[in-house]
DOVOBA-423239 format. One record per residue: residue number from 1; residue in three letters; chain; x, y, z of N, C-alpha, C in turn. Coordinates in pm, whole numbers, plus 50000, padded with zeros to 5 digits. Example, Ala and Ser with C-alpha at 12.3 -4.5 7.8 and 13.67 -1.06 7.14 Angstrom:
BEGIN
1|ala|A|51319|49431|50780|51230|49550|50780|51320|49670|50780
2|ser|A|51285|49775|50708|51367|49894|50714|51290|50003|50787
END
This chain:
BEGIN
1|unk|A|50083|49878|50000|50000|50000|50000|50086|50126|50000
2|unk|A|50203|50126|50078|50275|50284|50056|50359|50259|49952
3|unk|A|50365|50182|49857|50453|50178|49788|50365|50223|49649
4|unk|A|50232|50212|49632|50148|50255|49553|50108|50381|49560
5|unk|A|50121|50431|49710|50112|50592|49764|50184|50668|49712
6|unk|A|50326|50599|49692|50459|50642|49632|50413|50700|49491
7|unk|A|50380|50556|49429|50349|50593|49265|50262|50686|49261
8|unk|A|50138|50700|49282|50055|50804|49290|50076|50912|49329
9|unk|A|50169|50979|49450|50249|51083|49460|50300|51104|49346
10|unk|A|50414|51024|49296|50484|51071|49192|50376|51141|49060
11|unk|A|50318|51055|49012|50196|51083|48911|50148|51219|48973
12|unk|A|50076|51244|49044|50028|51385|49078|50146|51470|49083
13|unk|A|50256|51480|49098|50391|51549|49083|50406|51575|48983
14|unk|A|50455|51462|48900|50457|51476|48749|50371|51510|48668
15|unk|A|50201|51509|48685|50125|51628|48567|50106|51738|48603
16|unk|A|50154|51772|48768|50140|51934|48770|50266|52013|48713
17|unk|A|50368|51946|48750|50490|51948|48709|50566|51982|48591
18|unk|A|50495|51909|48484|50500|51925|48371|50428|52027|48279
19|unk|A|50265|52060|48338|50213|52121|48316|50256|52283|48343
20|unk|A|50329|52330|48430|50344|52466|48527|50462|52480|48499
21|unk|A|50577|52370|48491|50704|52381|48433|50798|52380|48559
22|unk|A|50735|52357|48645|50820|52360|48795|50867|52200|48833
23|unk|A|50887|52083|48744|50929|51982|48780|50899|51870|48859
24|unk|A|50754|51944|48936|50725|51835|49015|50788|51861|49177
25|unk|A|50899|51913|49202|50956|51920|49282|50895|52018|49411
26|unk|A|50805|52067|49356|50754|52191|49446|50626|52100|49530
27|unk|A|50600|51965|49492|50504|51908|49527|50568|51731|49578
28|unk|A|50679|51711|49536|50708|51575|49598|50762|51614|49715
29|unk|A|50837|51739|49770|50914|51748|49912|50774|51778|50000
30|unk|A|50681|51884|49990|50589|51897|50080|50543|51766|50114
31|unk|A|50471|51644|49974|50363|51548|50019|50474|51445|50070
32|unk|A|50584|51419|50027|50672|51342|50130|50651|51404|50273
33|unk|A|50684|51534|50329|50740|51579|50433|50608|51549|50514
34|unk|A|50500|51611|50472|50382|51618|50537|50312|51505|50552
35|unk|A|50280|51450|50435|50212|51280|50426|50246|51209|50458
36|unk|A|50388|51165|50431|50481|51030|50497|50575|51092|50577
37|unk|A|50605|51171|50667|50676|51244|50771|50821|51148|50709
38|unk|A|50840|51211|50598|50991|51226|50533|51071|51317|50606
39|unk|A|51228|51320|50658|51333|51402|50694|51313|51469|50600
40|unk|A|51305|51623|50587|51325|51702|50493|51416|51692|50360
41|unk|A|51558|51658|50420|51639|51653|50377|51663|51561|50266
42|unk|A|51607|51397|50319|51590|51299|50230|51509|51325|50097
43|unk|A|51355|51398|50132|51283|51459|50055|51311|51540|49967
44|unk|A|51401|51629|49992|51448|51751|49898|51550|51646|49778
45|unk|A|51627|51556|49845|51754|51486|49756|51631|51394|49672
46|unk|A|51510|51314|49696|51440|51235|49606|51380|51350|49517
47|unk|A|51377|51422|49563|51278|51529|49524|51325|51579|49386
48|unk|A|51491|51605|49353|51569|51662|49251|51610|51541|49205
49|unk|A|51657|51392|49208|51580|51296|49115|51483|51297|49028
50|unk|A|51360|51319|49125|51238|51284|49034|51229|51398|48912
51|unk|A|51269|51533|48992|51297|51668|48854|51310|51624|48724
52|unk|A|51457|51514|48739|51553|51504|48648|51453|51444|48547
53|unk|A|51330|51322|48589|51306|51198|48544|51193|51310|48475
54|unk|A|51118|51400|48539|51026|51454|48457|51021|51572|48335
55|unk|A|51245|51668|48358|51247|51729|48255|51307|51655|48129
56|unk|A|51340|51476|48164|51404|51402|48086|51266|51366|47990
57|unk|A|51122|51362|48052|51027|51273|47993|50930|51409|47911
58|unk|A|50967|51573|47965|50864|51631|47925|50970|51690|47801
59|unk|A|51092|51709|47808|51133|51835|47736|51139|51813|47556
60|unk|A|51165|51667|47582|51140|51623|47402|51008|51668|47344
61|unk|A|50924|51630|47383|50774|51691|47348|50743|51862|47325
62|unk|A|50758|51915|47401|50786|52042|47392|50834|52086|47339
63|unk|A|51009|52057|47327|51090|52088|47189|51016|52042|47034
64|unk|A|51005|51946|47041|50909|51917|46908|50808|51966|46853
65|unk|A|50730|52010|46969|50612|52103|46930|50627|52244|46916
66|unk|A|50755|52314|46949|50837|52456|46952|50770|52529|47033
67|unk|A|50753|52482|47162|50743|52561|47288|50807|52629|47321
68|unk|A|50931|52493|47349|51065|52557|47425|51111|52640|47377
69|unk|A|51154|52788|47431|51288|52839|47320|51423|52814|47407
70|unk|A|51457|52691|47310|51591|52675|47354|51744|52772|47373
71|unk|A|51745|52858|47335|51848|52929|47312|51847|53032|47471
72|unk|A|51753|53072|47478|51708|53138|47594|51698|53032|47694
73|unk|A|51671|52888|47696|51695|52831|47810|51840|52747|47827
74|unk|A|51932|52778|47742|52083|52719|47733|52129|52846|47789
75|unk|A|52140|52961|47811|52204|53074|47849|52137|53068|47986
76|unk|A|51991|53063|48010|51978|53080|48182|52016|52985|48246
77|unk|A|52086|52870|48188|52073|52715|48269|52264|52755|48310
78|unk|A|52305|52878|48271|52476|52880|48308|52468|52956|48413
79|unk|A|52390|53036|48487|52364|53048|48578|52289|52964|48696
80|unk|A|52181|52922|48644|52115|52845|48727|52211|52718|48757
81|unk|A|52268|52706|48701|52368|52558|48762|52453|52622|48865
82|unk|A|52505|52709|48822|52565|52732|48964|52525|52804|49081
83|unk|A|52451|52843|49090|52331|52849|49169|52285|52754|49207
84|unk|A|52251|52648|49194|52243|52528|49233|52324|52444|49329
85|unk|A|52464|52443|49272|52566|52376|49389|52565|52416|49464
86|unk|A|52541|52618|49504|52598|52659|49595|52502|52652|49697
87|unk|A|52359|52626|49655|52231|52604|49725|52249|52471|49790
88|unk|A|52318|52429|49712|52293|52251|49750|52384|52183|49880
89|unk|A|52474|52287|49893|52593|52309|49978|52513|52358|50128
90|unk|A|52476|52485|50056|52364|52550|50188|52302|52456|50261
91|unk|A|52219|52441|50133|52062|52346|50237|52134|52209|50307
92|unk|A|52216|52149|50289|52283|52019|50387|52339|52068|50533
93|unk|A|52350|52195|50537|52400|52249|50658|52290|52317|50722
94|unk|A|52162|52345|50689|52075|52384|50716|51961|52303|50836
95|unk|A|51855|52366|50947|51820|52247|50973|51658|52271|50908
96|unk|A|51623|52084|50929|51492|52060|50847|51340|52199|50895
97|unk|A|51371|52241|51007|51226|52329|50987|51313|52428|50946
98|unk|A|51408|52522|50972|51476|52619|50833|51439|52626|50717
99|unk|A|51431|52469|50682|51420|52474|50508|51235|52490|50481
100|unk|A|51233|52456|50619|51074|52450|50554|51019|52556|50572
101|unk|A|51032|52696|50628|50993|52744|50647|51034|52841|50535
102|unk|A|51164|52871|50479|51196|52928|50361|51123|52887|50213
103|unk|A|51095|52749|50258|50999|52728|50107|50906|52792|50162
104|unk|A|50827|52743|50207|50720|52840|50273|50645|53029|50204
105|unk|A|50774|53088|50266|50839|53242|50248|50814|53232|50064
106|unk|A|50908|53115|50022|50930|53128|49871|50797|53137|49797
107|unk|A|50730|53033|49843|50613|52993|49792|50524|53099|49799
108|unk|A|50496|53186|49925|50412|53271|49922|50430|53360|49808
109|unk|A|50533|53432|49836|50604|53588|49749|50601|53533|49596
110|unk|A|50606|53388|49560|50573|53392|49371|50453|53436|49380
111|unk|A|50370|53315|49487|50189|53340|49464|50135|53495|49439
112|unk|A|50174|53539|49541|50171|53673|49523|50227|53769|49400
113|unk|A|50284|53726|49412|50384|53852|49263|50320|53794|49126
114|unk|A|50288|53639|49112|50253|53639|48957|50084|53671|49007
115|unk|A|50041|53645|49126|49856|53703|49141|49819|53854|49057
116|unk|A|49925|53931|49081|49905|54120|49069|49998|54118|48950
117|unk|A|50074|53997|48926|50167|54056|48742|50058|53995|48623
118|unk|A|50068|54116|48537|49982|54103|48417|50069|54016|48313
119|unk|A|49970|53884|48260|50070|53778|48169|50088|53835|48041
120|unk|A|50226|53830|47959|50287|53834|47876|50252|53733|47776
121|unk|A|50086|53770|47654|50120|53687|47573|50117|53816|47430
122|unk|A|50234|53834|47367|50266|53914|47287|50185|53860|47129
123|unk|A|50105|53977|47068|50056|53931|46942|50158|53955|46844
124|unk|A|50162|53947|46670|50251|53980|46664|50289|54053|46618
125|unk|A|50185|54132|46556|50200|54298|46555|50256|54387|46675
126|unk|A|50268|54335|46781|50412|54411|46927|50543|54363|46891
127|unk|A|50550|54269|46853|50698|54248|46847|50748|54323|46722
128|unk|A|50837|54429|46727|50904|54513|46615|51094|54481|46604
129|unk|A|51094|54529|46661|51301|54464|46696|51304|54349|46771
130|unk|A|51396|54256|46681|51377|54119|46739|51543|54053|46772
131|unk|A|51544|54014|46882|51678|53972|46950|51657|53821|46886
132|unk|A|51836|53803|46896|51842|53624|46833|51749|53511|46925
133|unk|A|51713|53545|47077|51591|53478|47120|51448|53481|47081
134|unk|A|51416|53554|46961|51287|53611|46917|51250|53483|46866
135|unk|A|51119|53423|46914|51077|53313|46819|50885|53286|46826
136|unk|A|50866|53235|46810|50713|53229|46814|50628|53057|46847
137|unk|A|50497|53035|46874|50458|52940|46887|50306|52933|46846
138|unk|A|50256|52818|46852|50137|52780|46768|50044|52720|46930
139|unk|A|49966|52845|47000|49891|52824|47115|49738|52744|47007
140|unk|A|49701|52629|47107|49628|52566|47020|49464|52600|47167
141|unk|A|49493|52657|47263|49365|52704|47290|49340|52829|47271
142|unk|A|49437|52901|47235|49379|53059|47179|49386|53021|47070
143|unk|A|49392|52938|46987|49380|52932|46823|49414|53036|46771
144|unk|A|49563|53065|46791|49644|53152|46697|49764|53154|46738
145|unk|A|49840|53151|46611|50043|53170|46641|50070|53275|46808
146|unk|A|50116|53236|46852|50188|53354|46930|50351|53411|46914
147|unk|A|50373|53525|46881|50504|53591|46853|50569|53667|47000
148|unk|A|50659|53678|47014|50729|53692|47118|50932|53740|47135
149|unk|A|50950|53811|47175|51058|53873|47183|51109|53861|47353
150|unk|A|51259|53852|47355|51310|53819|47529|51328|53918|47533
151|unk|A|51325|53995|47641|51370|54120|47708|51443|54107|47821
152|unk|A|51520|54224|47870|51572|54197|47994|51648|54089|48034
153|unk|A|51673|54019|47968|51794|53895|47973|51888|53918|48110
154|unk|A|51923|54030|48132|52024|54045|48283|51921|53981|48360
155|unk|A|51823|54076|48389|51749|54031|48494|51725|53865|48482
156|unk|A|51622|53810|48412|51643|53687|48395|51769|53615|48444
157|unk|A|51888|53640|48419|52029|53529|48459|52033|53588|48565
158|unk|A|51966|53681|48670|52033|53697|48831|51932|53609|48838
159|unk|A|51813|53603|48797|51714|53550|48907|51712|53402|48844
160|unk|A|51813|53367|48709|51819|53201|48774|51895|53177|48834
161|unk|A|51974|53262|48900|52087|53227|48995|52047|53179|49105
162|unk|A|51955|53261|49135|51856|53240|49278|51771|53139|49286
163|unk|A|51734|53116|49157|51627|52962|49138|51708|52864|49158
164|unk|A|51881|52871|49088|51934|52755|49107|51964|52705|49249
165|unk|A|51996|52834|49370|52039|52785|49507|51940|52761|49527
166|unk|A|51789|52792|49521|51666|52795|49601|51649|52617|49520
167|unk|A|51697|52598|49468|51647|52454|49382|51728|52363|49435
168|unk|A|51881|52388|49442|51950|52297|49563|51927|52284|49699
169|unk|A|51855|52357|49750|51840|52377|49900|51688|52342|49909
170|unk|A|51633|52386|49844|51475|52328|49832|51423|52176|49760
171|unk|A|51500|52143|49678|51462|52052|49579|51343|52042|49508
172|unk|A|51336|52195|49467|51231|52253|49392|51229|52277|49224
173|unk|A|51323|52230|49183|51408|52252|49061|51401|52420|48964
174|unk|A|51407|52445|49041|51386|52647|49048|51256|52693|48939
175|unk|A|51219|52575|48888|51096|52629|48804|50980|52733|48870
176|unk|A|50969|52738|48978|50849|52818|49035|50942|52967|49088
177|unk|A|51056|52977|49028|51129|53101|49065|51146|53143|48861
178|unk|A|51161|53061|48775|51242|53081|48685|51094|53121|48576
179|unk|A|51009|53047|48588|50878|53046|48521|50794|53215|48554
180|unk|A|50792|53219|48673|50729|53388|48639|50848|53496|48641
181|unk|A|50981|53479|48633|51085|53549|48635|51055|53536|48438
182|unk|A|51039|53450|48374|51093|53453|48247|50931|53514|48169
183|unk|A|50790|53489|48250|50717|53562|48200|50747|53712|48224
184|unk|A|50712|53756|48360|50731|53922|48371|50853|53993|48386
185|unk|A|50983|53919|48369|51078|54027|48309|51133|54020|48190
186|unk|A|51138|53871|48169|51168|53837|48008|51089|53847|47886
187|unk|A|50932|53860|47957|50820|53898|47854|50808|53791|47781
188|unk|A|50807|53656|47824|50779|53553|47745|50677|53484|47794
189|unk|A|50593|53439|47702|50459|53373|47686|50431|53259|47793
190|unk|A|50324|53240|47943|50358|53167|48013|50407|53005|48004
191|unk|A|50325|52977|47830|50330|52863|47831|50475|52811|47761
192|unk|A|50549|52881|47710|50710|52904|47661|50776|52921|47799
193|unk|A|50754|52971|47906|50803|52991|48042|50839|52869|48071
194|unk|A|50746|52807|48094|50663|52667|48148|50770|52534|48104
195|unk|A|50747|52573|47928|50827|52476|47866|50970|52482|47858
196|unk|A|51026|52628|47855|51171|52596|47869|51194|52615|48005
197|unk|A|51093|52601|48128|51231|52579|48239|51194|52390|48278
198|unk|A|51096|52372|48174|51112|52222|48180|51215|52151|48113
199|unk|A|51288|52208|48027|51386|52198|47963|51529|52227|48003
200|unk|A|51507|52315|48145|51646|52333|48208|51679|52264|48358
201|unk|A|51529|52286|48410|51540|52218|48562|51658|52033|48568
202|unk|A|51617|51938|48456|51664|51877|48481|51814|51868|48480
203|unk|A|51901|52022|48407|52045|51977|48451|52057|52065|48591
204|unk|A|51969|52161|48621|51979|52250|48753|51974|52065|48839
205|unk|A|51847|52028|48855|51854|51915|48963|51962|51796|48975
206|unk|A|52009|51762|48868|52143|51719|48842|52233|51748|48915
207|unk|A|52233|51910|48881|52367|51914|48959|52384|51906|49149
208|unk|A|52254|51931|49181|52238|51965|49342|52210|51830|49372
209|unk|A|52151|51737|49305|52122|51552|49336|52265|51517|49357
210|unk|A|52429|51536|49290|52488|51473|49333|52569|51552|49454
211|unk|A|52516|51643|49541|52554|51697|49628|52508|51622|49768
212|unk|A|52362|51606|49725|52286|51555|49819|52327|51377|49819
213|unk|A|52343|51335|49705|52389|51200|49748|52505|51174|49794
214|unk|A|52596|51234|49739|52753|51210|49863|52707|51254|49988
215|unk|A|52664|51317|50014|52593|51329|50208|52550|51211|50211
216|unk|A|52483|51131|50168|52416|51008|50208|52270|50996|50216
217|unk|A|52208|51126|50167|52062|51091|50183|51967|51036|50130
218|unk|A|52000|50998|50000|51945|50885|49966|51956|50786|50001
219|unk|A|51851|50704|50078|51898|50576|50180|51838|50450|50084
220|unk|A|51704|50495|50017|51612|50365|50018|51595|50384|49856
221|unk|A|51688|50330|49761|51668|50353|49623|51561|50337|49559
222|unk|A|51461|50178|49575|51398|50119|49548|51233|50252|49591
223|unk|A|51239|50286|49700|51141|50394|49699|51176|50505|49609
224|unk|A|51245|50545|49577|51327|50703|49508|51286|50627|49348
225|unk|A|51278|50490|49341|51261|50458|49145|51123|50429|49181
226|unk|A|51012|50372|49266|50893|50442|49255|50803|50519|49213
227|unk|A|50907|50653|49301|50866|50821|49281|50860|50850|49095
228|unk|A|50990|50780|49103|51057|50844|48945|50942|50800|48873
229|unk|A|50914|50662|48838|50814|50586|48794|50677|50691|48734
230|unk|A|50632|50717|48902|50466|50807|48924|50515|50924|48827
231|unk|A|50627|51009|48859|50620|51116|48786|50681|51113|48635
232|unk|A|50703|51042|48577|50724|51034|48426|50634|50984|48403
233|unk|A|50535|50891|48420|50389|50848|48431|50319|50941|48409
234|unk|A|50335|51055|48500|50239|51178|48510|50233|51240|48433
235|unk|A|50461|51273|48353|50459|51390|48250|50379|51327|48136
236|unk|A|50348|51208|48100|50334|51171|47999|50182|51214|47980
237|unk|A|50109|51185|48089|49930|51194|48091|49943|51328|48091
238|unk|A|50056|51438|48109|49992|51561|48122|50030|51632|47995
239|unk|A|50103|51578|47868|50138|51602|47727|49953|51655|47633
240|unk|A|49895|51616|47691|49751|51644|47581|49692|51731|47645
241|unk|A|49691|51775|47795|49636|51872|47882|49689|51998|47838
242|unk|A|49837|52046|47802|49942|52130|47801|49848|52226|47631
243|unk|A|49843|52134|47612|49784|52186|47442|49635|52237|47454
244|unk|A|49602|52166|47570|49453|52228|47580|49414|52355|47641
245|unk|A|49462|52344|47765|49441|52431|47866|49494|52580|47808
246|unk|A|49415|52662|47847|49461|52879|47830|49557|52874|47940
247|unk|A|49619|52991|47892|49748|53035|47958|49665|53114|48062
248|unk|A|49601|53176|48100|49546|53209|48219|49510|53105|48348
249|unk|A|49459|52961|48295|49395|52883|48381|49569|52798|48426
250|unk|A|49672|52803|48337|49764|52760|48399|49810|52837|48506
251|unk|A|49831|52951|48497|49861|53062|48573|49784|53018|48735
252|unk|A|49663|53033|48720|49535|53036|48848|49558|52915|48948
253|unk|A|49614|52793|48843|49649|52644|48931|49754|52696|48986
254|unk|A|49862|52709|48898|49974|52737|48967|49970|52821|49089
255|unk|A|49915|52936|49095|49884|53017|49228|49838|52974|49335
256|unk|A|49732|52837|49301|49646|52782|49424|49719|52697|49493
257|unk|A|49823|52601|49440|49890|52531|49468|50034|52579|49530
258|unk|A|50055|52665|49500|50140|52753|49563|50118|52875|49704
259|unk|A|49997|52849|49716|49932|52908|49830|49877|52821|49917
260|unk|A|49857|52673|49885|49868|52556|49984|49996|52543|50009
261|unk|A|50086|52494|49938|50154|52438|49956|50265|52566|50105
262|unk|A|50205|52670|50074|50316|52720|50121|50226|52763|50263
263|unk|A|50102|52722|50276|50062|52714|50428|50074|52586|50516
264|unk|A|50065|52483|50447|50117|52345|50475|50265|52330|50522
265|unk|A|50355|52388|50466|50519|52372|50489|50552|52490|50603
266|unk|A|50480|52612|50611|50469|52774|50744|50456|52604|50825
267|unk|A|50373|52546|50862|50300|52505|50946|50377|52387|51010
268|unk|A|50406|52300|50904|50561|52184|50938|50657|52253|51011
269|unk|A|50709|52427|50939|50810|52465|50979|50838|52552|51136
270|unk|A|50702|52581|51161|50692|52611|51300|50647|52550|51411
271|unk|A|50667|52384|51405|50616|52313|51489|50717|52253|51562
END
């Protein structure tokens, strides 16, 4: 029976995950920590595993369908990696209600900031001067191309810097830092957000997974290929949703779930 709990965790990880572009990770450390009173710590290290397994299973699809813009997510991923180790370094020296209470903090301040930021979907009569990241996509619930231009690129590479430590120390795979950082300063389309930080999280979690496993916290493999299991399971069922769903209603989940999640983990973290 908990070993099916496992899979089904993972699965609910992996189609929100895939869907929002945050990896899953923002949802396997809470329902470990809270549901199966997981060590934080253990949780955060399965947690950037399972990342890996769901930007390995979502990002081909996406690329194929020209979501992703790759070029713009190969330049933020040289920051976000190192950002990552140095997070990953942090959070092992950290203790377990610390961390939980900083996701917590994290979780609130996106909810908030993408609630009151107006989404970036550019027609393509706005886009006039176009940078070598300029590319476009074929939204199939607004039934029409969307055109799009990156802006602000600095900003973007500080704040995957910050996704990458907050992704080693959290095992959040910085998607829920990098996804409304790349809509409202980069001015890119949420569902291009979505898709290329599904396309980067898995070398960000990479790199902070083998931080966390020389510590030793991966104890119980056979549970950790479970997880992996549920959530590539998940990215896969959530490939026909991605095409359906408006970029607004992705937005609205993402907020709700990020406003549980981050009263659930306040609540772990002050007990």
């Amino acid at each position: 029976m908990f070993e099916i709990a496992l899979v089904l965790m993972g699965m609910l990880s992996g189609i929100f995950g895939a869907l929002l572009g945050i990896g899953g990770g923002t949802f396997v450390v809470p329902l470990l920590v809270i549901f199966l009173h997981y060590p934080i710590h253990q949780a955060v290290a399965i947690s950037l595993i399972s990342i890996i397994a769901t930007s390995s299973s979502v990002a081909s699809v996406n690329v194929y369908n020209k979501i992703t813009n790759m070029r713009l997510g190969i330049t933020l991923e040289l920051a976000t990696t190192l950002g990552a180790i140095a997070g990953s370094f942090i959070g092992t020296f950290l203790k377990g209600n610390v961390i939980a209470l900083i996701f917590s903090f994290v979780m609130a301040f996106i909810a908030y900031f993408m609630y009151f930021h107006k989404d970036n979907e550019q027609a393509t009569s706005i886009v006039q001067t176009k940078s070598i990241y300029a590319s476009s996509y074929f939204d199939y619930a607004l039934n029409k191309n969307i055109e799009y231009d990156v802006k602000n690129l600095g900003a973007g590479l500080a704040i995957s810097a910050f996704a990458g430590a907050f992704s080693g120390m959290l095992g959040i795979g910085g998607g829920v830092l990098k996804v409304p950082a790349m809509n409202a300063f980069c001015k890119v389309p949420i569902k291009v957000a979505a898709a290329t930080s599904n396309f980067m999280i898995g070398v960000t979690a990479a790199a902070g997974a083998f931080i966390y496993f020389g510590k030793g916290y991966i104890e119980k493999p056979l549970y950790v290929a479970l997880i992996v299991f549920g959530v590539i399971l998940g990215s896969k069922l959530s490939m026909p949703i991605i095409k359906k769903v408006p970029p607004a209603r992705v937005k609205n989940i993402f907020i709700l779930f990020l406003i549980y999640l981050a009263i659930e983990m306040f609540v772990k973290g002050v007990k």
